[in-house]
C-alpha positions in Angstrom: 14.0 -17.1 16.4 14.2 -18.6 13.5 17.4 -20.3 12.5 19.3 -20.4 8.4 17.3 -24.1 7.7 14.0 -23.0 8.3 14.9 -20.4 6.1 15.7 -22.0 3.2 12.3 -23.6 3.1 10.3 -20.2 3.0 9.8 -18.7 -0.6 12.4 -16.2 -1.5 9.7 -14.0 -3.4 7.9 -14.1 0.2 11.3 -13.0 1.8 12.1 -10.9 -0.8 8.7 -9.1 -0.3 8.3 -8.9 2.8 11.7 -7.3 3.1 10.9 -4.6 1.0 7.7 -3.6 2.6 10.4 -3.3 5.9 12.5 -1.4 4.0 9.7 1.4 2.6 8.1 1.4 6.3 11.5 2.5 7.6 11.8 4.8 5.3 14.9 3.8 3.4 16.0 3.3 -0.2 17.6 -0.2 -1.1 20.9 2.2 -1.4 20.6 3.4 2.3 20.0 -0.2 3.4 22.7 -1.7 1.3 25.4 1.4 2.7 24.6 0.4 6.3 25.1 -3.5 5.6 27.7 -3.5 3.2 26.3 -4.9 0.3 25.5 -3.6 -3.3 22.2 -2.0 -4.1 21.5 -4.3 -6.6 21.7 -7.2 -4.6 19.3 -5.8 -2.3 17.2 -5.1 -5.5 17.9 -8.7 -6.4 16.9 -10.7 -3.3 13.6 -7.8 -2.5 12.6 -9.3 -6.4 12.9 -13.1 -5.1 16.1 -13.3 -6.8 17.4 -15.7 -4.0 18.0 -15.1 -0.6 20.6 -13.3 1.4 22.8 -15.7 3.4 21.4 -16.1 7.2 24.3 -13.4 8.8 23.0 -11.0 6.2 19.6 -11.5 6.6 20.2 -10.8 10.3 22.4 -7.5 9.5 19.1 -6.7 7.8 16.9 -7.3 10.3 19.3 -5.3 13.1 19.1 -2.1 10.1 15.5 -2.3 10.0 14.8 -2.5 13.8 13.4 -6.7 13.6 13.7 -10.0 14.5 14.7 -12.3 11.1 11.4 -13.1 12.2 9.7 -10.6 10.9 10.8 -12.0 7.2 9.3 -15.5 7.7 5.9 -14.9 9.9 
């Protein structure tokens, strides 16, 4: 698994993107998704447009809502 440094060196447009793409396979809106991991919308919006990257506890709370690994952001 990948751990919060190796993180920070992957593109948060590529992050970003590829969290998205998670997010429309599953079927949810960045609303539903942010409800179930307690954020704001927007800042799902935000970091899905590259707009920096969620901190590594949230990234995994993202990963647990959309059925991955944290992997599956940065492979």
């Amino acid at each position: 698994m990948r751990d919060e440094e190796e993180l920070r060196t992957i593109s948060s447009r590529e992050v970003g993107y590829k969290m998205r793409t998670l997010r429309e396979k599953k079927g949810l809106t960045a609303a539903a998704l942010a409800q179930q991991i307690g954020v704001a919308e927007e800042q799902i919006v935000a970091w899905e447009a590259g707009q920096g990257v969620a901190p590594f506890p949230t990234i995994r709370a993202i990963a647990e809502a959309l059925g991955t690994t944290v992997d599956a952001f940065v492979s």
